[in-house]
SEDOBA-526530 format. One record per atom (N, C-alpha, C): atom name; residue in three letters; residue number from 1; x, y negated, z. Coordinates in steps of 0.02 Angstrom, whole numbers, plus 32768, in hexadecimal, padded with zeros to 4 digits. Example, Ala and Ser with C-alpha at 12.3 -4.5 7.8 and 13.67 -1.06 7.14 Angstrom:
N;ALA;1;8294;811C;8186
CA;ALA;1;8267;80E1;8186
C;ALA;1;8294;80A5;8186
N;SER;2;8282;8070;8162
CA;SER;2;82AC;8035;8165
C;SER;2;8285;7FFE;818A
END
This chain:
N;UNK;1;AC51;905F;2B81
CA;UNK;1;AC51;90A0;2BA2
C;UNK;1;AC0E;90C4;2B9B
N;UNK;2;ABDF;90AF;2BBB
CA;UNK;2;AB9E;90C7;2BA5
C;UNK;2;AB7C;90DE;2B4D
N;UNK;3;AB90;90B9;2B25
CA;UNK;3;AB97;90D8;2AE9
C;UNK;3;ABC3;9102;2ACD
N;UNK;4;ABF7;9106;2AF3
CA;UNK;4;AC1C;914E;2AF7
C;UNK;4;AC1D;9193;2B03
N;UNK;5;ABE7;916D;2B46
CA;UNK;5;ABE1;91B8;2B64
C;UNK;5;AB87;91E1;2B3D
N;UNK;6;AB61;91A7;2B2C
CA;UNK;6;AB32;91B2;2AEA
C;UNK;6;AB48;91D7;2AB8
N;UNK;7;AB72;91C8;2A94
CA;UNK;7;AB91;91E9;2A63
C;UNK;7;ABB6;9227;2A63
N;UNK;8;ABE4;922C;2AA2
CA;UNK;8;ABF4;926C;2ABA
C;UNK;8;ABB2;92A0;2AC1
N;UNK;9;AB7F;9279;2AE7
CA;UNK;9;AB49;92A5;2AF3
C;UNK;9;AB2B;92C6;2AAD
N;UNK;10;AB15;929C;2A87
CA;UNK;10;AAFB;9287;2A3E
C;UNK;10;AB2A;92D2;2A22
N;UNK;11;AB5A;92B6;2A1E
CA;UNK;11;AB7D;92EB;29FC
C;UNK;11;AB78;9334;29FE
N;UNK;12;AB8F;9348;2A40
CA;UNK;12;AB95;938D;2A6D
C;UNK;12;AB55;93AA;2A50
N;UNK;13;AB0F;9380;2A4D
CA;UNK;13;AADC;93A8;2A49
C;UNK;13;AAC2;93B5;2A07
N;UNK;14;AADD;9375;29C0
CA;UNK;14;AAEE;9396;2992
C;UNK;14;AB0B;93C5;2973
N;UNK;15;AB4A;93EA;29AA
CA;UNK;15;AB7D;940C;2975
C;UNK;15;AB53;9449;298D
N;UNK;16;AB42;943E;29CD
CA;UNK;16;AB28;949C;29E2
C;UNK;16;AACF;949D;29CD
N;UNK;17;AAC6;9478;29AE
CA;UNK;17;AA6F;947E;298A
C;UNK;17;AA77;94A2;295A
N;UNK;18;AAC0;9496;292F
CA;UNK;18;AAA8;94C2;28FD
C;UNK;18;AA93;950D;290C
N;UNK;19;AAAF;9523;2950
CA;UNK;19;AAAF;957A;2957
C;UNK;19;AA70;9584;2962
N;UNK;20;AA54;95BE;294C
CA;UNK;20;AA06;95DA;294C
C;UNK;20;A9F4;95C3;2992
N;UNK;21;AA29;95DE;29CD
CA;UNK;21;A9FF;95FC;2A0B
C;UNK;21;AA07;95CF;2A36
N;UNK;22;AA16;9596;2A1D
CA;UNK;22;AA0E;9550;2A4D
C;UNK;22;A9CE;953C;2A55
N;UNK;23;A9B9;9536;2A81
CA;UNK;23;A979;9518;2AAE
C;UNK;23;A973;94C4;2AC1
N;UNK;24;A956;94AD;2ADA
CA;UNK;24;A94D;9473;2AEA
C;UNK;24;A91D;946E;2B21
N;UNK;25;A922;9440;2B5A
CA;UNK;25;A900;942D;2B98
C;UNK;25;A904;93E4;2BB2
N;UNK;26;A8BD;93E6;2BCF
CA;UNK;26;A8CE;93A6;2BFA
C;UNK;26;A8CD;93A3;2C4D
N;UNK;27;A8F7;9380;2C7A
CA;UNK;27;A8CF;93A8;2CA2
C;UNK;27;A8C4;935A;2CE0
N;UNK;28;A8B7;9348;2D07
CA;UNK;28;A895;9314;2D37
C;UNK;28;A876;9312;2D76
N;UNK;29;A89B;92F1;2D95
CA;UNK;29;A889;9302;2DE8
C;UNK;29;A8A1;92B8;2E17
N;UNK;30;A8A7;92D7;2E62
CA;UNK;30;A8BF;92AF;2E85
C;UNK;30;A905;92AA;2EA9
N;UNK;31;A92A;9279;2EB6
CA;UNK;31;A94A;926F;2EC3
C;UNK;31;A95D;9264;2F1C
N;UNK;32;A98E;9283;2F42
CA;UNK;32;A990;9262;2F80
C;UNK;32;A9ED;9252;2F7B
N;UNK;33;A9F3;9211;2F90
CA;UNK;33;AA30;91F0;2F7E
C;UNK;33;AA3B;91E5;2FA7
N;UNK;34;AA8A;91DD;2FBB
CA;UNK;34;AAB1;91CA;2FF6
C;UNK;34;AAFD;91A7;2FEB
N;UNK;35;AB1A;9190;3004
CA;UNK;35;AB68;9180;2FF4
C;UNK;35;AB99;919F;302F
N;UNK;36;ABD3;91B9;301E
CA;UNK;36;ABF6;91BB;303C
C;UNK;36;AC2C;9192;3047
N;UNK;37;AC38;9168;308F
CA;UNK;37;AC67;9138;3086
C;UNK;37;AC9E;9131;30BF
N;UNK;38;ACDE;9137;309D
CA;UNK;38;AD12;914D;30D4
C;UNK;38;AD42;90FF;30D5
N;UNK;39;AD5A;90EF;311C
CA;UNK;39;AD9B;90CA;3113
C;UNK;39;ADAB;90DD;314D
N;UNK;40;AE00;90DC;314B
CA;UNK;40;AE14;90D9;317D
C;UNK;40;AE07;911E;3192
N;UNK;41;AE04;9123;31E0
CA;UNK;41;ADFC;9159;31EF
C;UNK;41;AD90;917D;320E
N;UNK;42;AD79;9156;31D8
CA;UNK;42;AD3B;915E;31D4
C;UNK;42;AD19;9179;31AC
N;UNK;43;ACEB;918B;31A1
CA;UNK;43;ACC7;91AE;3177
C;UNK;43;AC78;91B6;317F
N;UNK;44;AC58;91A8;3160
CA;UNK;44;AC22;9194;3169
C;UNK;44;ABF2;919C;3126
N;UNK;45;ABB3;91C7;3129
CA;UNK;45;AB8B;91D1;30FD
C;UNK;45;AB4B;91AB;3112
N;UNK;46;AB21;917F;30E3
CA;UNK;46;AAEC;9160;30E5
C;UNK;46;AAC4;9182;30DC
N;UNK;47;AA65;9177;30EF
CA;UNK;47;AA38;9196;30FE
C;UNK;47;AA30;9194;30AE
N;UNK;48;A9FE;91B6;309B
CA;UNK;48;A9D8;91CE;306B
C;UNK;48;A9A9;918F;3046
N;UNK;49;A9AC;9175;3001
CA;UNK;49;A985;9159;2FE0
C;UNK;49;A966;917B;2FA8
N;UNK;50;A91F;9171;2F92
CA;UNK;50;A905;91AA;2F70
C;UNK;50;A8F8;917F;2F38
N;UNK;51;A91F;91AA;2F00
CA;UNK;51;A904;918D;2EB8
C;UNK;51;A8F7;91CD;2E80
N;UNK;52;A90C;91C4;2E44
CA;UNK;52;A8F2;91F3;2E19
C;UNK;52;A924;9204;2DE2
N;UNK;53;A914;922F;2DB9
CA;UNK;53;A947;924F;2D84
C;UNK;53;A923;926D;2D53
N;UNK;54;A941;9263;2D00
CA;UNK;54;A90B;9283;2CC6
C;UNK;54;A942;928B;2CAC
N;UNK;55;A94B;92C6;2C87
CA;UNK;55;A98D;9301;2C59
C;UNK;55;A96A;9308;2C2F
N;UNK;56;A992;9305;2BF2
CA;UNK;56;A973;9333;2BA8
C;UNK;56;A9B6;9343;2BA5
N;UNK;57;A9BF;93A4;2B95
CA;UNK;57;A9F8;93C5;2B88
C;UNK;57;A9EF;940A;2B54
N;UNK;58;AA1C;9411;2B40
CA;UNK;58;AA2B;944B;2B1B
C;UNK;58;AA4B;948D;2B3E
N;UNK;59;AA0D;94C6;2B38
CA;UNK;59;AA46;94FD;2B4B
C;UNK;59;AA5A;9535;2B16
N;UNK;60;AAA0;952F;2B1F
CA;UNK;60;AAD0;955D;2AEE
C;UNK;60;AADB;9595;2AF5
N;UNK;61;AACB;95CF;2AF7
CA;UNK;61;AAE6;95FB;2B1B
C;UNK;61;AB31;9612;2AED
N;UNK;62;AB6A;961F;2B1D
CA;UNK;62;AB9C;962C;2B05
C;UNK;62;ABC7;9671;2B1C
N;UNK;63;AB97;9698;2B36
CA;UNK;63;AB99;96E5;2B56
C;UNK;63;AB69;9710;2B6E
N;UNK;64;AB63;9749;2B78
CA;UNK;64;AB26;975E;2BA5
C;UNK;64;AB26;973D;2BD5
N;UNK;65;AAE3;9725;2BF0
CA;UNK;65;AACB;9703;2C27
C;UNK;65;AAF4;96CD;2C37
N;UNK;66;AB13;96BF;2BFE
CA;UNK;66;AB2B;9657;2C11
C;UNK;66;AB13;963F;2BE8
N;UNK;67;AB10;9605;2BFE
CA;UNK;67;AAFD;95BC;2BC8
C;UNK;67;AB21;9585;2BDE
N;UNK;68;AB2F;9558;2BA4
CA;UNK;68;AB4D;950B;2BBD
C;UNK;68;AB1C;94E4;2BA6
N;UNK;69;AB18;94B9;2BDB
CA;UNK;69;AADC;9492;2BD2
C;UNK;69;AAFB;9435;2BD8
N;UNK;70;AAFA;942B;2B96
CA;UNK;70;AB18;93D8;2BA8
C;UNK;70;AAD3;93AC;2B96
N;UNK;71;AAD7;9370;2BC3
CA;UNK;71;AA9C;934C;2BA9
C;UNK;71;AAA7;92F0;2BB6
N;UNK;72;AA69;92E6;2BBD
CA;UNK;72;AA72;9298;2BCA
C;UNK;72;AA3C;9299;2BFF
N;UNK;73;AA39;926A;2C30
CA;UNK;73;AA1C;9268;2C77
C;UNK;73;AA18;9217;2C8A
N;UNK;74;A9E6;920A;2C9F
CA;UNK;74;A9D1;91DB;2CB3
C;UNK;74;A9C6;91DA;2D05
N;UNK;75;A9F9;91CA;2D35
CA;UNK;75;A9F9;91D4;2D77
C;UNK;75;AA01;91A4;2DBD
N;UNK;76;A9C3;9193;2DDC
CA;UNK;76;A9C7;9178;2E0C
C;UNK;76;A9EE;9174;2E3F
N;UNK;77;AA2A;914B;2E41
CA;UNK;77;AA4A;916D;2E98
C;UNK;77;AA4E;9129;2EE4
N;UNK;78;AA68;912C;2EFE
CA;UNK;78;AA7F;90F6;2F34
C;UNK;78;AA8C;911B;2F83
N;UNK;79;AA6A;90D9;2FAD
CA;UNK;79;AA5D;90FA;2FE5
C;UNK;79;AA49;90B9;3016
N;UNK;80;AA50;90CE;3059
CA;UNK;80;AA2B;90A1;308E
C;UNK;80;AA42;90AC;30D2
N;UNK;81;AA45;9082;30F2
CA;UNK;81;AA58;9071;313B
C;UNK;81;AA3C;903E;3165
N;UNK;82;AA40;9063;319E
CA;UNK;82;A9FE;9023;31D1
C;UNK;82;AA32;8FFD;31F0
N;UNK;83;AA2B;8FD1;3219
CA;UNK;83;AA33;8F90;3234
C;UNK;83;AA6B;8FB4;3263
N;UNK;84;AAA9;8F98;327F
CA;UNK;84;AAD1;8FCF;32B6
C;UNK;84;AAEB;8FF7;328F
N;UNK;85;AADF;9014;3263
CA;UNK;85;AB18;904C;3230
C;UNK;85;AB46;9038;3212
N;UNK;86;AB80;9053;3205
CA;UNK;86;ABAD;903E;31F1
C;UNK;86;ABB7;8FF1;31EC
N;UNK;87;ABB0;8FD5;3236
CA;UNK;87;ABD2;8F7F;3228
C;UNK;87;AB98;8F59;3219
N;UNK;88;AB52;8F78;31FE
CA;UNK;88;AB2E;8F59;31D6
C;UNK;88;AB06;8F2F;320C
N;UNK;89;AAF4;8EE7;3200
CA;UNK;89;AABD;8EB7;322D
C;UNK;89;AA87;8EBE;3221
N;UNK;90;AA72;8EE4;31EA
CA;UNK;90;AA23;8EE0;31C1
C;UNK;90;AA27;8F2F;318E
N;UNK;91;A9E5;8F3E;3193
CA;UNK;91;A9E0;8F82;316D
C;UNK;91;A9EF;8F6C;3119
N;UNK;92;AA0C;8F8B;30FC
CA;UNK;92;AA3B;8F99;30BA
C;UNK;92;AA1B;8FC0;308A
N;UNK;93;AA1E;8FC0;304D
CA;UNK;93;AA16;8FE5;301C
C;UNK;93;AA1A;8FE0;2FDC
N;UNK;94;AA44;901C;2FCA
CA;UNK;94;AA4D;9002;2F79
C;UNK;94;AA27;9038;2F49
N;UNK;95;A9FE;901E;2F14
CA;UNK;95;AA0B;9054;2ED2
C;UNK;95;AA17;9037;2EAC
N;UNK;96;AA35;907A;2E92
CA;UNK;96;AA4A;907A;2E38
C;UNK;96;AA40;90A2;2E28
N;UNK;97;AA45;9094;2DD4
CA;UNK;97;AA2C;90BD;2D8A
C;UNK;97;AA64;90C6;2D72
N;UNK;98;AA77;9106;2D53
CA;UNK;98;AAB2;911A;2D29
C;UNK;98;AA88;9140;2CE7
N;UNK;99;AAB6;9141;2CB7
CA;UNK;99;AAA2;916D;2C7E
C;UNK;99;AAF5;918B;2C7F
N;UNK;100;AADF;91D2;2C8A
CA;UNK;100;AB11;920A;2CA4
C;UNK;100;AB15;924C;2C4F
N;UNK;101;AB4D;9260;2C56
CA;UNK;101;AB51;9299;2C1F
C;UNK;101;AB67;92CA;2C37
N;UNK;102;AB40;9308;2C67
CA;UNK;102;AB60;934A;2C80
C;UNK;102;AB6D;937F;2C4F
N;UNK;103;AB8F;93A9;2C64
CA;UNK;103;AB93;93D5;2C3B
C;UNK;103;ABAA;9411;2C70
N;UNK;104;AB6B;9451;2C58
CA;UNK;104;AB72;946C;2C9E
C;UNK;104;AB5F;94C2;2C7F
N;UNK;105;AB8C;94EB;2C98
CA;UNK;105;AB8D;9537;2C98
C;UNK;105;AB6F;9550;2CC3
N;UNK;106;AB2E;956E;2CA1
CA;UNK;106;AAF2;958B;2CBA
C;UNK;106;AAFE;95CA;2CC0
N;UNK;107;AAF0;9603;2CEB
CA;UNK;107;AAE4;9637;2CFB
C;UNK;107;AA9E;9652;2CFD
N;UNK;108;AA70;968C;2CDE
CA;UNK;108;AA2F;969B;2CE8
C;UNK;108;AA36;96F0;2CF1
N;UNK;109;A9FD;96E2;2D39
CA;UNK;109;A9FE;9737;2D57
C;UNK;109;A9C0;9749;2D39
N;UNK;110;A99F;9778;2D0A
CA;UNK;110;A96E;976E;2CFF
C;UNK;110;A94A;979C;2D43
N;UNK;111;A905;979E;2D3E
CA;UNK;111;A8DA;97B0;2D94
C;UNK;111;A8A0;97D6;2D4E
N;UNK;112;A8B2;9807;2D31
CA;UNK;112;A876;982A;2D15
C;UNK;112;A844;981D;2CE6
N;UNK;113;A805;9810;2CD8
CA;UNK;113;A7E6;97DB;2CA4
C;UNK;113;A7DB;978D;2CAF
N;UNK;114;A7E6;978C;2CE4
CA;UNK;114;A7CF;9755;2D0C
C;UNK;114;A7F4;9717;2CE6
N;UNK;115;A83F;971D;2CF9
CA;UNK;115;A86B;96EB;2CD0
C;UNK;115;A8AF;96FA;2CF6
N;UNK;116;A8DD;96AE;2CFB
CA;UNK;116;A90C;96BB;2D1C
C;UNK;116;A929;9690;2D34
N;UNK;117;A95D;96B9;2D7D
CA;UNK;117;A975;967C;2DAD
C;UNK;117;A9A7;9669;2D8F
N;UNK;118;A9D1;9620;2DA3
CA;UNK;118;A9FA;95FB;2D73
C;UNK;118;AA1C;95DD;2D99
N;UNK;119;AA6D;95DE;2DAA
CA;UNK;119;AA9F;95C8;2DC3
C;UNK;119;AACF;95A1;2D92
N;UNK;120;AAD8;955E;2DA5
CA;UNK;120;AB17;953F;2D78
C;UNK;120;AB41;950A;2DB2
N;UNK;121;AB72;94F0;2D68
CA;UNK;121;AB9C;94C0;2D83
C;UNK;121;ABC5;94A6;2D57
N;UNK;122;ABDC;9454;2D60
CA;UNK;122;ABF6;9446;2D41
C;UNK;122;AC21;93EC;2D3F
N;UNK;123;AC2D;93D1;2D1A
CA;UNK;123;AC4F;93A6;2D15
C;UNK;123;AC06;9354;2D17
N;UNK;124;AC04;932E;2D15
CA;UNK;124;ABE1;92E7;2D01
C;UNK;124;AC15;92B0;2CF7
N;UNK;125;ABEF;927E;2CD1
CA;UNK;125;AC16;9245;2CCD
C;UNK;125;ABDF;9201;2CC0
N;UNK;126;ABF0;91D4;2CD8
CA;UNK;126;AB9E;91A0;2CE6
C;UNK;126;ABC3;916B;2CD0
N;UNK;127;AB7C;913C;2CC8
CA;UNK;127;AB8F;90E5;2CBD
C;UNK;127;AB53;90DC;2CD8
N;UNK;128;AB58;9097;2D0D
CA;UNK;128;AB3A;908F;2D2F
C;UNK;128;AB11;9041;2D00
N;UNK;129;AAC9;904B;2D05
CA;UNK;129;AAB8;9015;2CE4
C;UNK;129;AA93;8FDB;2CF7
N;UNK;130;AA7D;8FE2;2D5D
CA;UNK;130;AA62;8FB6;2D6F
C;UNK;130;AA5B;8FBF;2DB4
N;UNK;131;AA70;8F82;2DCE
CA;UNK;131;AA77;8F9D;2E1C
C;UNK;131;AA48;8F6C;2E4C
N;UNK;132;AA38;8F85;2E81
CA;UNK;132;AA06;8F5A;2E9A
C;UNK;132;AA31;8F56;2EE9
N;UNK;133;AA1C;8F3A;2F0E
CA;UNK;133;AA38;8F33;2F44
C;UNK;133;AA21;8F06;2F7A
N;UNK;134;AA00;8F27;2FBA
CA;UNK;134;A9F1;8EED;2FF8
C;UNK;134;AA06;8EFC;3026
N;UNK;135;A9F6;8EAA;304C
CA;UNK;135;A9FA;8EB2;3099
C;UNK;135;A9E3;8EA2;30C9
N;UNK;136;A9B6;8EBC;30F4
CA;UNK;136;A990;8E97;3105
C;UNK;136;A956;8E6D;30D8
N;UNK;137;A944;8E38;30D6
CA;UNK;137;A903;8E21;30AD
C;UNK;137;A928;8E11;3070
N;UNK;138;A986;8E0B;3064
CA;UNK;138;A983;8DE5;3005
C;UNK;138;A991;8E26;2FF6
N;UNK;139;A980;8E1B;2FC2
CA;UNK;139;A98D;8E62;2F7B
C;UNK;139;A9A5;8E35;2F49
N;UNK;140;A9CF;8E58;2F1D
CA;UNK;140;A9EF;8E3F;2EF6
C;UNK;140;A9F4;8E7D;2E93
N;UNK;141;A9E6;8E68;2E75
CA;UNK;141;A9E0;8E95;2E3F
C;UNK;141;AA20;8E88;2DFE
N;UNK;142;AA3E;8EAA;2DE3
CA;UNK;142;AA6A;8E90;2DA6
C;UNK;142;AA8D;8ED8;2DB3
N;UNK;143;AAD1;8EDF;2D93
CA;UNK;143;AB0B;8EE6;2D86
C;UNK;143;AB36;8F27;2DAC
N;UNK;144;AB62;8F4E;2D94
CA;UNK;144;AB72;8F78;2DD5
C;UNK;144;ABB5;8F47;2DDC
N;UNK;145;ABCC;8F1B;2DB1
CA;UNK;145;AC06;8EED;2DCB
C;UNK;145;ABDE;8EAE;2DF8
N;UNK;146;ABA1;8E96;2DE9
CA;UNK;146;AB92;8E63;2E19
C;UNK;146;AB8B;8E7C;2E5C
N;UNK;147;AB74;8EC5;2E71
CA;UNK;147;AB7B;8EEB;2EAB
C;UNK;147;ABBC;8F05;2EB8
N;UNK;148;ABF3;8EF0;2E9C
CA;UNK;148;AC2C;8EED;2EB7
C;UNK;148;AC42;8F3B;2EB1
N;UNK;149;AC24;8F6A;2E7A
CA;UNK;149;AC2C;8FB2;2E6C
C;UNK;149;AC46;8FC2;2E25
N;UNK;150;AC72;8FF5;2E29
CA;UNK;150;AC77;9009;2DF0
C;UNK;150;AC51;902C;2DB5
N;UNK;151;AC44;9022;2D73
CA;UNK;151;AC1E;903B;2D51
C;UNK;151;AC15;9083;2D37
N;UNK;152;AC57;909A;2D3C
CA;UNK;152;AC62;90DD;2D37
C;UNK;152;AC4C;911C;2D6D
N;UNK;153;AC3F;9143;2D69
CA;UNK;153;AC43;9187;2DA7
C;UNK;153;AC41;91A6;2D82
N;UNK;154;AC75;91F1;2DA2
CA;UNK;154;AC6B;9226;2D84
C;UNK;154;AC76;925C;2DB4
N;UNK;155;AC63;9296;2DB8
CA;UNK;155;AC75;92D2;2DEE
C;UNK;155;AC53;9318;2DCF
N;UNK;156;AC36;9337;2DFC
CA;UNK;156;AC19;9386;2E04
C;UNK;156;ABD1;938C;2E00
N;UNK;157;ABAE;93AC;2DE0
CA;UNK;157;AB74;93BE;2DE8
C;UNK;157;AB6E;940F;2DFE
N;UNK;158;AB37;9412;2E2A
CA;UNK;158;AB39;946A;2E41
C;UNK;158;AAF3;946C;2E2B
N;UNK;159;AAD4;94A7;2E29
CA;UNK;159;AA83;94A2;2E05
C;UNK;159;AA72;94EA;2E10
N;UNK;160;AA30;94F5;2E1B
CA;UNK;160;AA0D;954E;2E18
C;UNK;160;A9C9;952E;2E2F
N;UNK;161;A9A8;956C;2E06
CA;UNK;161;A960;9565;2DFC
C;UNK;161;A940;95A4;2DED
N;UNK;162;A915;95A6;2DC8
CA;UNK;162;A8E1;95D9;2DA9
C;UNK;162;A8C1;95CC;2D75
N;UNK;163;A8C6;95F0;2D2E
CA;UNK;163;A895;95D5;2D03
C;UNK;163;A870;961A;2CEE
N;UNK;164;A840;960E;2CD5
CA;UNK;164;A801;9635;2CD2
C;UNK;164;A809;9639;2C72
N;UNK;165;A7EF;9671;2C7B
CA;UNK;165;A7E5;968C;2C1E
C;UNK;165;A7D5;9662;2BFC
N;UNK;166;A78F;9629;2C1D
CA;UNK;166;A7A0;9604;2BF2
C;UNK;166;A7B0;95B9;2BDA
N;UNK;167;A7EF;95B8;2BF5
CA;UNK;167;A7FE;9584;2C09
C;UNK;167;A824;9558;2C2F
N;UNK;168;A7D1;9558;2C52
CA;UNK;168;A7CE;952F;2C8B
C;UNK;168;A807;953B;2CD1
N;UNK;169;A816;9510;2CDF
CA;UNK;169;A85D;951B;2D0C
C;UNK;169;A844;94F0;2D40
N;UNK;170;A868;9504;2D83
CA;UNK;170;A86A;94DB;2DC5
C;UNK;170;A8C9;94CE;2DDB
N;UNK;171;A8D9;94A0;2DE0
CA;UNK;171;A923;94AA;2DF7
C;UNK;171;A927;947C;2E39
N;UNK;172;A96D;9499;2E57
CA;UNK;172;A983;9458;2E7B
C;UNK;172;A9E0;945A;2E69
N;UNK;173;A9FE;9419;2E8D
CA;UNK;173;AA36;93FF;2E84
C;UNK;173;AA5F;93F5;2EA6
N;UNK;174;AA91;93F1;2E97
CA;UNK;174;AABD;93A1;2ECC
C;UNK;174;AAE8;9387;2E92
N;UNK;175;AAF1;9352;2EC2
CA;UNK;175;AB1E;9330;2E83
C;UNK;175;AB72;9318;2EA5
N;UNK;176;AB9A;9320;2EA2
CA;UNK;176;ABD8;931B;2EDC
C;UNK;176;AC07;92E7;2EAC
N;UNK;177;AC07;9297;2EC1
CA;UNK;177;AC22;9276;2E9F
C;UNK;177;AC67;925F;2EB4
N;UNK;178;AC9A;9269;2E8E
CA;UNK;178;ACDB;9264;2EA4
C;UNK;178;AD01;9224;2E80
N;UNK;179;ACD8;91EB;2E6F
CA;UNK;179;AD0A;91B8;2E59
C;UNK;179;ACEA;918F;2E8F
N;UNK;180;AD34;9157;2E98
CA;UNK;180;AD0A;9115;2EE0
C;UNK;180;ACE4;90E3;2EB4
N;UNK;181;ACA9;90D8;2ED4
CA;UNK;181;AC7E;90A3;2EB8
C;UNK;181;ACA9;9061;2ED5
N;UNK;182;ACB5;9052;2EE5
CA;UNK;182;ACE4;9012;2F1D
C;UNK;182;ACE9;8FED;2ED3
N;UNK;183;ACF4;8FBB;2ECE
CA;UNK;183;AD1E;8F98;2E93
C;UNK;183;AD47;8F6E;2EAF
N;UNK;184;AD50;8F40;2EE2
CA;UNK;184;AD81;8F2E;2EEE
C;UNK;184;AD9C;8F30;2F40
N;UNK;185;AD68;8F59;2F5D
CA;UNK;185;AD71;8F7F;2FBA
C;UNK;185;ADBE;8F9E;2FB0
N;UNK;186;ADF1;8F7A;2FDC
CA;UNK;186;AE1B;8FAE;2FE7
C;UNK;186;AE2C;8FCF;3018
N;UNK;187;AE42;9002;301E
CA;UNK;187;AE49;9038;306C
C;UNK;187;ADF1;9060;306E
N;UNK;188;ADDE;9053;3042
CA;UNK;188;AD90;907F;3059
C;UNK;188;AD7A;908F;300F
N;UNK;189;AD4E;90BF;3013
CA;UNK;189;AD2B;90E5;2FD6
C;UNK;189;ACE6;90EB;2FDE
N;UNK;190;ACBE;90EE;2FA6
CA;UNK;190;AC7E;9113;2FA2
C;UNK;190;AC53;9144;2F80
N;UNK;191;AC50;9179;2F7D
CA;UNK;191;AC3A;91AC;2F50
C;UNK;191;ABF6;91B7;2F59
N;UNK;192;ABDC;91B7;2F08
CA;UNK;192;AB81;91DF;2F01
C;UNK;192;AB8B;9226;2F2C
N;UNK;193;AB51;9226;2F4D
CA;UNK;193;AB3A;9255;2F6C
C;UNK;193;AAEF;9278;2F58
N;UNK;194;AAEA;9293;2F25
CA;UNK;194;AA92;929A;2F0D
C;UNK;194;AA7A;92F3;2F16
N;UNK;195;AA41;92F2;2F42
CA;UNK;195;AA18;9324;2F41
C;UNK;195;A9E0;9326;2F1C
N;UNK;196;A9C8;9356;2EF0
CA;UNK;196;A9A6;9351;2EB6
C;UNK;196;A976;9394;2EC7
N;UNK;197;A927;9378;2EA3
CA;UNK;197;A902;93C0;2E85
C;UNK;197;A8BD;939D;2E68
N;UNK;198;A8B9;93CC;2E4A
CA;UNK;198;A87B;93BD;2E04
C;UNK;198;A869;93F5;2DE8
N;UNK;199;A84C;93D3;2DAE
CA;UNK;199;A846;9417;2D7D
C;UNK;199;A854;9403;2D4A
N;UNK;200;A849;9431;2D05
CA;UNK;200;A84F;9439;2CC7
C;UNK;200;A836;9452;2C98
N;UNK;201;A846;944C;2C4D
CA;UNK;201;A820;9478;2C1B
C;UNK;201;A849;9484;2BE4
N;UNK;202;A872;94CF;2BD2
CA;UNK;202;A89E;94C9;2BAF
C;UNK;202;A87D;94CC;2B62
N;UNK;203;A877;94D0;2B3B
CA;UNK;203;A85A;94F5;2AE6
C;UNK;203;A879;951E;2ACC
END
């Protein structure tokens, strides 16, 4: 799967390089992660774990003031819970690493010489490549199947920012994940929950 979704990525940004007015960026920041986790008639979002995220993407423009921007992403997610939360005897926490392939329809207002503001949205799809997980004092490192998770996620990205003439960009995110991480939990679900912002540098 992960060399799939490489190659998908790989690809997309070959076929639209050839056009003159494709650009290229990277962009890198922080992460605030959470899970959402429902059973039954519960529902329940975990506190915030802070990790990180690095994009290299292509933007296409494919109209006045749009662009599609597909890339490859390197993204921190999880989350955390204290002792008494949800059932839990001891404070909790998991991260993980995915290598994700968005692909996302950008909007730009330009603001005069300055540069311009930038609204998108769009689709993701991840493989998760290393999961960490404690509780209380053990931690445990390997696998998103030895953490009892599925390797796959995929959902929504929302995004707006500002980039400057030259360049240089500031954005923020969310990330709204709609497949269950569970791998073998039944009657309950868990979805990425990621708040994002950084910056960037397109060429």
């Amino acid at each position: 799967m992960k060399r799939k979704l490489l190659s998908i990525a790989a690809a997309l940004c070959f076929i639209v390089g050839a056009k003159a007015q494709t650009s290229y960026g990277v962009k890198a920041g922080v992460n605030f992660a959470k899970f959402k986790v429902s059973g039954g008639n519960v529902t329940y979002t975990s506190d915030a774990t802070t990790s990180f995220y690095v994009t290299g993407y292509a933007d296409i423009p494919v109209a006045p003031s749009f662009s599609l921007q597909p890339g490859v992403s390197l993204q921190g997610k999880g989350g955390k819970a204290s002792a008494g939360e949800f059932g839990l005897a001891e404070d909790a926490k998991d991260n993980l690493m995915y290598i994700e392939v968005p692909v996302n329809l950008v909007y730009y207002i330009p603001t005069g010489d300055a540069g311009k503001v930038f609204f998108g949205a769009g689709p993701y799809a991840g493989f998760g490549i290393h999961a960490k997980t404690s509780q209380g004092n053990l931690s445990e490192s390997g696998s998103f199947s030895d953490a009892g998770l599925k390797t796959f996620d995929a959902g929504l990205n929302f995004l707006g920012g500002y980039k400057l003439t030259n360049g240089f960009l500031i954005n923020a995110g969310y990330g709204l994940g709609l497949t269950n991480m569970y791998k073998d939990i039944e009657g309950a679900t868990s979805k990425n929950r990621v708040f994002s912002v950084g910056v960037g540098y397109q060429f």
